[in-house]
C-alpha positions in Angstrom: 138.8 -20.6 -4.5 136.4 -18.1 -6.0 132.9 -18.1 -4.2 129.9 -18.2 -6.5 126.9 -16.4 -5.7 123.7 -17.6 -7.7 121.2 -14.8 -8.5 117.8 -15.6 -7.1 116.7 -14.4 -10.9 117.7 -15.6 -14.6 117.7 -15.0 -17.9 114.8 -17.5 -18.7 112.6 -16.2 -15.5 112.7 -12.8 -16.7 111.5 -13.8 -20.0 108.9 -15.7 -18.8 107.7 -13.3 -16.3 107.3 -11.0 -19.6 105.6 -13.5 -21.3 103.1 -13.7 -18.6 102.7 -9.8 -18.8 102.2 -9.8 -22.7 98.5 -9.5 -24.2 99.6 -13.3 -26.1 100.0 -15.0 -22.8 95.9 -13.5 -21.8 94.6 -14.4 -25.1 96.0 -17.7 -24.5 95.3 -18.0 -21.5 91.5 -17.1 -22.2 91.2 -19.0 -24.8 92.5 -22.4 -23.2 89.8 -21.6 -19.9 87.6 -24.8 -19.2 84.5 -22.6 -20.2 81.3 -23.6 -18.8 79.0 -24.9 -20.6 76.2 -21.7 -21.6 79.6 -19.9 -22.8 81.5 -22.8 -24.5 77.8 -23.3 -26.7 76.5 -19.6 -27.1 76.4 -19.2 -30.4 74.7 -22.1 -30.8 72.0 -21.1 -28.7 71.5 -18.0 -30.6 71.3 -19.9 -33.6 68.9 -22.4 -31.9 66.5 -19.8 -30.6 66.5 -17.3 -33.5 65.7 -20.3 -36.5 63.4 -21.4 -33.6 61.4 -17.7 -34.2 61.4 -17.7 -37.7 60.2 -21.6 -38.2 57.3 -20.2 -35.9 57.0 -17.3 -37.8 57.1 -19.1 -40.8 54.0 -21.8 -39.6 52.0 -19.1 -38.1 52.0 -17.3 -42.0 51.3 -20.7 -43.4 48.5 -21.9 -41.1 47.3 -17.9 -41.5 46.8 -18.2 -45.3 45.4 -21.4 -44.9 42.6 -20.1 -42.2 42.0 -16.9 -43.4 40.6 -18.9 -47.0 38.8 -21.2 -44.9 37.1 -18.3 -42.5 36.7 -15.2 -44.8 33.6 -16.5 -46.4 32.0 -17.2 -43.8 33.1 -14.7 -41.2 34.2 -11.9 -43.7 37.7 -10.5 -44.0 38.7 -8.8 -40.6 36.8 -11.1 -38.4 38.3 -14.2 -40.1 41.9 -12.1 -39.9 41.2 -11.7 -35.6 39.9 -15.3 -35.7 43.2 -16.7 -37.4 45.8 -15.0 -35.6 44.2 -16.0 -32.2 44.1 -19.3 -33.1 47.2 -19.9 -34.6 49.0 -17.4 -32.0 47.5 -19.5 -28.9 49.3 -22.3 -30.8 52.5 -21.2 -30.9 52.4 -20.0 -27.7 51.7 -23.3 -26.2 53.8 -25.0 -28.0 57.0 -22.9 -27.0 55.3 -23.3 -23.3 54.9 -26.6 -23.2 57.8 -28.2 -25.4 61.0 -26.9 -23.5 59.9 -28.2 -19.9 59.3 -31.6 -21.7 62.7 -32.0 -23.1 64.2 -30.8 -20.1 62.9 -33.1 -17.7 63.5 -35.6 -20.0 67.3 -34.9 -20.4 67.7 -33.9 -17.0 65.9 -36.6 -15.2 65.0 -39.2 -17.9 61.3 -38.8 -17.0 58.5 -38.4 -19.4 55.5 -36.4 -18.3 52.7 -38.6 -20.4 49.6 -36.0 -20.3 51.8 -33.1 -21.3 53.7 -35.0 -23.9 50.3 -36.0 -25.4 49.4 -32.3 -25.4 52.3 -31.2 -26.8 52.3 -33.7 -29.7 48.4 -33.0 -30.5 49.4 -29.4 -30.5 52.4 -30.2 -32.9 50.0 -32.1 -35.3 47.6 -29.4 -35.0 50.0 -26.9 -36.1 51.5 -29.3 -38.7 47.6 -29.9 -39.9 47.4 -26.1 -40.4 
């Protein structure tokens, strides 16, 4: 009788174990990764927060027109220009102060903060007004 040694390696081993060295298998691997979730949603947050800007932008050009008629003929031209951006910049800003924290609590804890939901919605009609 012939004894039969078994190699501690085979064909299929070796293949895999170049498989697992091979830029496919790192790609895959990378791209099957539980991601968590600020990566998995990225791109959607930069297309969140950059249509966020320019709908402000937008509203704060709108409400501008709108005030500077209203102000320059009774404040004259570069006073009523000050007066507008102020006003409609102190706006904005609010509103992206206040509004996030809102939501958040919200969706986090399933509270609502009353006072500074009120605030936030009469500084929403406010800029919708304008």
């Amino acid at each position: 009788m012939e004894k039969v040694s078994i190699s501690g390696s085979s064909e299929y081993q070796q293949e895999l174990q170049l498989f697992k060295d091979s830029k496919l298998f790192k790609r895959l691997k990378e791209k099957y990764r539980v991601k968590p979730y600020y990566e998995k949603n990225k791109n959607l947050r930069i297309t969140a927060l950059t249509s966020s800007y320019l709908f402000n932008l937008f509203s704060i050009a709108i409400g501008f027109l709108f005030m500077y008629k209203l102000f320059s003929t009774s404040l004259g031209p570069v006073l009523a220009i000050v007066v507008s951006s102020a006003i409609l910049s102190t706006i904005e800003a609010f509103k992206r102060l206040i509004l996030p924290p809102i939501a958040q609590t919200y969706l986090q804890f399933g509270k609502v903060a009353y006072i500074r939901t009120f605030i936030a919605l009469t500084l929403v009609s406010i800029s919708a007004f304008l």
